[in-house]
PLY file of the C-alpha trace (Angstrom):
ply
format ascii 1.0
element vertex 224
property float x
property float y
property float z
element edge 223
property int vertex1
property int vertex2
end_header
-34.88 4.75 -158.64
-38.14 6.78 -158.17
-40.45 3.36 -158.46
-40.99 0.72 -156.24
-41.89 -2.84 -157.31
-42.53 -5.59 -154.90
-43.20 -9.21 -155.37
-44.89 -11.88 -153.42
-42.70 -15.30 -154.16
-45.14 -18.78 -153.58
-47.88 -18.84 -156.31
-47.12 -14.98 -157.57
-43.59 -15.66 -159.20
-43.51 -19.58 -158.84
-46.92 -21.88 -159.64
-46.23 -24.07 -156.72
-45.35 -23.43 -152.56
-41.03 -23.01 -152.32
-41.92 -24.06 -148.73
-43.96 -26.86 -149.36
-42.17 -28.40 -152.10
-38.48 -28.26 -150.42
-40.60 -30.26 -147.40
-41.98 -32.70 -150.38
-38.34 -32.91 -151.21
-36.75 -33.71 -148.43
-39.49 -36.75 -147.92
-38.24 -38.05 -151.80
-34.54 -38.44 -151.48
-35.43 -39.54 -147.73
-33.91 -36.94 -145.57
-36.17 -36.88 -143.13
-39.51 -39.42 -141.98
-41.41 -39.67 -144.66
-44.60 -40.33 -142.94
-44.10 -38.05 -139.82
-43.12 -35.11 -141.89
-45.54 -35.29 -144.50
-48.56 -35.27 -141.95
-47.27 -32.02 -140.43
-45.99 -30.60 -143.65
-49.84 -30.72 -145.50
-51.47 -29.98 -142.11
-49.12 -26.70 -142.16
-49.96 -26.79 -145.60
-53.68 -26.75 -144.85
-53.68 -24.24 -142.24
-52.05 -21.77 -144.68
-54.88 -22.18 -147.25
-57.28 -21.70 -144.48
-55.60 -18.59 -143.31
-55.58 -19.87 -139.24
-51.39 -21.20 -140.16
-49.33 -20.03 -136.97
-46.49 -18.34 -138.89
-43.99 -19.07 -135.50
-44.95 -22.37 -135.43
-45.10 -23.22 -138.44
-41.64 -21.27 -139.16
-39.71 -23.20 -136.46
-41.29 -26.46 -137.43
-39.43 -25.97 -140.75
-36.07 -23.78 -139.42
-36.09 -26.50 -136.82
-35.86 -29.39 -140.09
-33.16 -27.46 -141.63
-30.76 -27.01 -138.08
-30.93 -30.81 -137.93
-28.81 -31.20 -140.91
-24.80 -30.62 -141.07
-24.22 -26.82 -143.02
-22.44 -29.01 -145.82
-24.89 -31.54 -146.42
-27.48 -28.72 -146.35
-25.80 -26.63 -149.33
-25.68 -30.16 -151.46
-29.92 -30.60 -150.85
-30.39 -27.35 -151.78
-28.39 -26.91 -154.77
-30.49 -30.33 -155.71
-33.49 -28.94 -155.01
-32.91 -25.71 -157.07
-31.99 -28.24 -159.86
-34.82 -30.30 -159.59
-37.81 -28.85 -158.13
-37.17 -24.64 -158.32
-35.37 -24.17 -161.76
-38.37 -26.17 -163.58
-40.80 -24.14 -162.22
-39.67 -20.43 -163.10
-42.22 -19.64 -166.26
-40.66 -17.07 -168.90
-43.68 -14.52 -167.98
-42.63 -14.39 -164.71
-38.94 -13.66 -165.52
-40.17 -11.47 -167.87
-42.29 -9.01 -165.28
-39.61 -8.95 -162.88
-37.54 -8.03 -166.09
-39.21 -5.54 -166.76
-38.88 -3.61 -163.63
-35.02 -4.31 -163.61
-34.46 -2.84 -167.25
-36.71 0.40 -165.91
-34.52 1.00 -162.93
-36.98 0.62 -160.68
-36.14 -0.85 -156.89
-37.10 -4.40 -157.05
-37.66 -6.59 -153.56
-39.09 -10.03 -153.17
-40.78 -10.29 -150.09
-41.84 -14.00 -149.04
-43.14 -15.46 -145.65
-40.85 -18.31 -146.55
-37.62 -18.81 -144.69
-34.26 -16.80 -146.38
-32.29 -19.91 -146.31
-34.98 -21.52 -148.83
-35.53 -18.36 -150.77
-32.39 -16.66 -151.33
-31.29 -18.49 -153.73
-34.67 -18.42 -155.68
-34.69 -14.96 -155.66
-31.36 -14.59 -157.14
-32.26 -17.04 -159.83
-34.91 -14.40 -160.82
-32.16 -11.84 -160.81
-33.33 -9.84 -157.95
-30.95 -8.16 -155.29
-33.14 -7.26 -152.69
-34.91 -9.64 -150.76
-36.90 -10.21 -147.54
-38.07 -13.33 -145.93
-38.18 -14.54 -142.38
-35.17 -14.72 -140.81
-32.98 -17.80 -139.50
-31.66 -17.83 -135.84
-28.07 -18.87 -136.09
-25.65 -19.50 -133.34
-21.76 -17.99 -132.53
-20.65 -20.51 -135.20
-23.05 -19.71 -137.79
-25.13 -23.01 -137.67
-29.02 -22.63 -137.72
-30.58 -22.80 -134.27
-34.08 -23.76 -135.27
-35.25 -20.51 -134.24
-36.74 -17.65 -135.72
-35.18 -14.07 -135.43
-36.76 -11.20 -135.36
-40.50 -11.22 -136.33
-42.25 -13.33 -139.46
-42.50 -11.76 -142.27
-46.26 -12.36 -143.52
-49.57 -10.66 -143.45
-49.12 -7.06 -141.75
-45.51 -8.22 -141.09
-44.72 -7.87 -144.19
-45.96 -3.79 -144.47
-43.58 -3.33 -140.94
-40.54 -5.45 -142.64
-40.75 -3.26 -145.80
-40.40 0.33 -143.91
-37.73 -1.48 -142.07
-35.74 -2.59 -145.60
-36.18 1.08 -146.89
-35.30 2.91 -143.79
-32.03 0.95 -144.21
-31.43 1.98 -147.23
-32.34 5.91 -146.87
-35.25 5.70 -149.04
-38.34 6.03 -147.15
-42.01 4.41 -148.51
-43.12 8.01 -149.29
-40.24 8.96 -150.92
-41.08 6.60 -154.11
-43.09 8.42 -157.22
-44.96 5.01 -157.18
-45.24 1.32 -156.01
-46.20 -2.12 -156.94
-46.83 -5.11 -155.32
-47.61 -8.29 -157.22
-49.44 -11.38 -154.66
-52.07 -14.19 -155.28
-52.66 -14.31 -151.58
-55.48 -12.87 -148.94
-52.84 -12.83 -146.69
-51.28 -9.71 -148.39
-53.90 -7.32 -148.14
-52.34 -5.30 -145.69
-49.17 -4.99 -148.05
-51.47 -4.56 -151.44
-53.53 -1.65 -149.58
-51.01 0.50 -148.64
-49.31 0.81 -152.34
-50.48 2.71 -155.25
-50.06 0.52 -157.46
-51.60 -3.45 -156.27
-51.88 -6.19 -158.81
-53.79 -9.48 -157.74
-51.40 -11.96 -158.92
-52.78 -15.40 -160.08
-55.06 -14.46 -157.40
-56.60 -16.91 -155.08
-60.64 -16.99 -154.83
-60.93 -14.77 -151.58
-58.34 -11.98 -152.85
-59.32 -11.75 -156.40
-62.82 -10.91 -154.62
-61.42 -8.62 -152.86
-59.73 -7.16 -155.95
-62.36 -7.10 -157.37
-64.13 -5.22 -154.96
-61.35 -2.73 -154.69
-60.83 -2.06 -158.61
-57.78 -3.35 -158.53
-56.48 -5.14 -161.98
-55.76 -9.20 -161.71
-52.76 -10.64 -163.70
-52.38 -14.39 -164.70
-48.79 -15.30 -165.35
-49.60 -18.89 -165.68
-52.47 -21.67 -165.67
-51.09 -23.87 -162.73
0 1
1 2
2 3
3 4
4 5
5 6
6 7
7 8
8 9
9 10
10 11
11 12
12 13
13 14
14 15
15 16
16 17
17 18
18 19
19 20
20 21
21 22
22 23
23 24
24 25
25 26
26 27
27 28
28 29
29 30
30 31
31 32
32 33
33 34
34 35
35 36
36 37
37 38
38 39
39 40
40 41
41 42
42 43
43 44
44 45
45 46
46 47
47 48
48 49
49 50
50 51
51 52
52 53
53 54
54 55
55 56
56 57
57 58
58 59
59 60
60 61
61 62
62 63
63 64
64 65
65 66
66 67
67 68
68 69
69 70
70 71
71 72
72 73
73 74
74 75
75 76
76 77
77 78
78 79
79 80
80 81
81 82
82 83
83 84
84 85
85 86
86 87
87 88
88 89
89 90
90 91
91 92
92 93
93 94
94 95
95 96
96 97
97 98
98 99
99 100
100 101
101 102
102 103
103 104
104 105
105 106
106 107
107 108
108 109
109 110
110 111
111 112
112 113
113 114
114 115
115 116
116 117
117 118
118 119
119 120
120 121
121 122
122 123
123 124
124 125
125 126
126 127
127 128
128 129
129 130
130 131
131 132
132 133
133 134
134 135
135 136
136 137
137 138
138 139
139 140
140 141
141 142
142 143
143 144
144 145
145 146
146 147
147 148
148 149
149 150
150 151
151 152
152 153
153 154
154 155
155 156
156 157
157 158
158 159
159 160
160 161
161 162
162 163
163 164
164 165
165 166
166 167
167 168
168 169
169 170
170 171
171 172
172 173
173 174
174 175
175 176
176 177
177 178
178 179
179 180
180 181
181 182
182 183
183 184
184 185
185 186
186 187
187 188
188 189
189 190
190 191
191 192
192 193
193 194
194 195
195 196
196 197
197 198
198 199
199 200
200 201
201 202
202 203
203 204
204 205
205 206
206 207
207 208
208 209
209 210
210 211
211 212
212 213
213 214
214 215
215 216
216 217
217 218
218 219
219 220
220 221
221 222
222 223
C-alpha cells in the first residue's frame, strides 16, 4: 500500500446527512419527541450549513439520544435504519470509486464527523475497513455514556485524527507515494490542503469556490 485514499462520508459518499437522517428516523417510528427533537435536530442541522455548529455540543446532543436507549433495542433501530434509510441511499458511482481504490491496493479510510456508532456500519456496507469518526464515551459495562471521548473529529480535527490512525498503524502521512481525499464540505479544507491529491466532492457552493480557486478538480457522483 504506497497510496492513500480518504473519504469524507455525509454528502461525499451518501446524497443525504447519516446524522441527520438517523435523527429524522428516530422522530418516524417515534423513539423519541417528535417535536422537541426535530427543533434541535434542524437547528443543529442549520448551524452545520452555516459553519458556526459546536461539534461538542452538537455531538453529545446526539451521543446523549443514543445512551438513552437499552444496547438491545439500539442494535434493532439501527439495523432498521440501515434497511430503510442508509442502504437506499448508497449510489453505484459511489461504490464504484471506493472500489476502485480497494481493487488498487491502496489504504482506504472513511473519515466522518459523525458519531462511530452511526457510521460503522455504513462504512462497512461500502466495504471499507478503516474508519474514523468521533468517538462514543462508554462506561465499565460498555453502555454509551452520552459523552464524547477523545476530541471531534471535524474540520482540523480531522488532519490531527488521521496522523493519529497512521501512526498506529506504522505508516506515517509522508511515508505514502500519494493521497486522496474526496469531501463536498468547507469544513474539510484543512484535510483537502494538506494531501496531494484533493477532489471537491459534490462540492458545496463555498468549497467548490475554493476549489476552484486552488485548481483543484470537482467530481459529481450524483444529482441529489
Amino acid at each position: 500500500m504506497t497510496k492513500l485514499a480518504l473519504f469524507d462520508l455525509d454528502h461525499t459518499l451518501l446524497p443525504i446527512d447519516s446524522d441527520y437522517e438517523w435523527g429524522q428516523f428516530l422522530v418516524r417510528i417515534g423513539a423519541v419527541d417528535a417535536a422537541a427533537y426535530a427543533r434541535r435536530n434542524d437547528a443543529f442541522f442549520a448551524q452545520y450549513q452555516a459553519g458556526t455548529l459546536d461539534p461538542v455540543e452538537y455531538l453529545e446532543f446526539a451521543l446523549g439520544t443514543l445512551a438513552g436507549f437499552p444496547r438491545a433495542d439500539l442494535e434493532a433501530m439501527h439495523a432498521q435504519y440501515m434497511a430503510q434509510v442508509i442502504a437506499p441511499a448508497v449510489r453505484p458511482a459511489a461504490r464504484a470509486l471506493v472500489r476502485r481504490h480497494l481493487d488498487a491496493g491502496d489504504l482506504v479510510a472513511i473519515i466522518t464527523a459523525t458519531n462511530h456508532y452511526i457510521t460503522a456500519p455504513i462504512a462497512t456496507l461500502f466495504g471499507v475497513e478503516h474508519h474514523i469518526a468521533a468517538m462514543p464515551e462508554v462506561d465499565a459495562s460498555g453502555a454509551l455514556t452520552g459523552k464524547l471521548a477523545g476530541t471531534p473529529t471535524s474540520g482540523a480535527g480531522k488532519v490531527v485524527h488521521m496522523h493519529a490512525w497512521l501512526d498506529s498503524l506504522g505508516r506515517p502521512f509522508d511515508s505514502f507515494e500519494s493521497s486522496h481525499f474526496y469531501s463536498d464540505s468547507h469544513n474539510d479544507i484543512p484535510l483537502l490542503s494538506v494531501v496531494s491529491n484533493p477532489v471537491a466532492t459534490n462540492p458545496s457552493t463555498a468549497l467548490a469556490s475554493h476549489a476552484h480557486a486552488q485548481g483543484w478538480p470537482l467530481l459529481h457522483l450524483f444529482n441529489d
